[in-house]
C-alpha positions in Angstrom: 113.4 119.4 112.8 110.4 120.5 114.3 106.8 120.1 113.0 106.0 123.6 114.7 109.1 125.0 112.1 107.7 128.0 110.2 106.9 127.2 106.3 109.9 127.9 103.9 107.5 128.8 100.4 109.1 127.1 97.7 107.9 126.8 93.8 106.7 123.3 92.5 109.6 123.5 90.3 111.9 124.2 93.3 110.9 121.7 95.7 110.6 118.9 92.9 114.5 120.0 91.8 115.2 119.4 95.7 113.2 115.8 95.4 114.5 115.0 91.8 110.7 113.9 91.3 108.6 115.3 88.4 106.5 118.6 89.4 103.4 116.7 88.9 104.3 114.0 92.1 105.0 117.6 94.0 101.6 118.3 93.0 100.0 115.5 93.5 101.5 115.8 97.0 99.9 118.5 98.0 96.5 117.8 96.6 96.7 114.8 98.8 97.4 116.8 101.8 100.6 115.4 102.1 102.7 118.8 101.9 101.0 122.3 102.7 100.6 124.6 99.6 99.0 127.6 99.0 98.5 129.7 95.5 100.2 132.6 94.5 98.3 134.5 91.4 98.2 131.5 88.9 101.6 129.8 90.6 101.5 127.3 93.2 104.0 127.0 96.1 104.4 124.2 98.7 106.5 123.9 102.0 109.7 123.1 101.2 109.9 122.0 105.1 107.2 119.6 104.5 109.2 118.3 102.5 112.6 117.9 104.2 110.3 116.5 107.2 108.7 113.9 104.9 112.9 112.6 104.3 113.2 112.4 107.7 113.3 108.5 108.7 110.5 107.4 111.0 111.0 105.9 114.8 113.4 103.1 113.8 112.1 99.6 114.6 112.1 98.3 118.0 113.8 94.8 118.4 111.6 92.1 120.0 112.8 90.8 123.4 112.5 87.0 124.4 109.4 88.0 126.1 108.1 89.3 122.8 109.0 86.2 121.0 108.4 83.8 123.5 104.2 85.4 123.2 104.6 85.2 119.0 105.5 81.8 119.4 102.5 81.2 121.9 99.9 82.8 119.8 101.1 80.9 116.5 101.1 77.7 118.3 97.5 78.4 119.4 96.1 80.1 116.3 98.1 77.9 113.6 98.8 74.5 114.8 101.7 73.1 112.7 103.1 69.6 112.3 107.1 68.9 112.7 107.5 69.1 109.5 105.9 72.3 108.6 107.7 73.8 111.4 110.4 73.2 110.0 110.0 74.1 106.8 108.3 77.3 107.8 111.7 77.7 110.0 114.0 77.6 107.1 111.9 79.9 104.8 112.2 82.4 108.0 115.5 82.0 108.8 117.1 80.5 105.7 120.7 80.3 106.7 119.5 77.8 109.9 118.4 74.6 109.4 120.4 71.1 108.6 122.3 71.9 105.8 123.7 75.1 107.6 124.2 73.0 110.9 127.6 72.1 112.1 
């Protein structure tokens, strides 16, 4: 969907059936800024696009390469110097199913 895409005017009631939230989150919403609205007489209405953008998942995480890593590990080695121990400890909380009772 396109953030250019004309606005599709729906009530507060409408676009909060669509969310299954409460009218006053929709409303909230667009007091925030978060959704265009605009008044009608004495009704509100808000883009129901907004809101179909606002579903729409973000860019999904990137996965680090060993380059990546290999520079997290150098700047956690320099900025928090750890004994053997801790390491390890830190290790298993990180990556609890690795350690020495998971080792074969």
């Amino acid at each position: 969907m396109s953030s250019t895409q004309e606005p599709r005017w729906g009530t507060v009631n409408q676009a909060a059936a669509e969310w299954g939230e409460p009218p006053s989150t929709v409303r909230r919403w667009a007091a925030q800024g978060d959704i265009p609205a605009r008044r009608i007489g004495r009704k509100y209405q808000v883009d129901l696009n907004a809101l179909d953008r606002m579903r729409e998942p973000k860019r999904p995480a990137r996965y680090l390469t060993e380059q990546d890593k290999r520079l997290a590990r150098e700047v956690a080695d320099a900025l928090l110097p750890l004994a053997d121990w801790q390491r390890e400890k830190l290790s298993l909380l990180l990556h609890p199913g690795r350690g020495r009772r998971g080792a074969a």
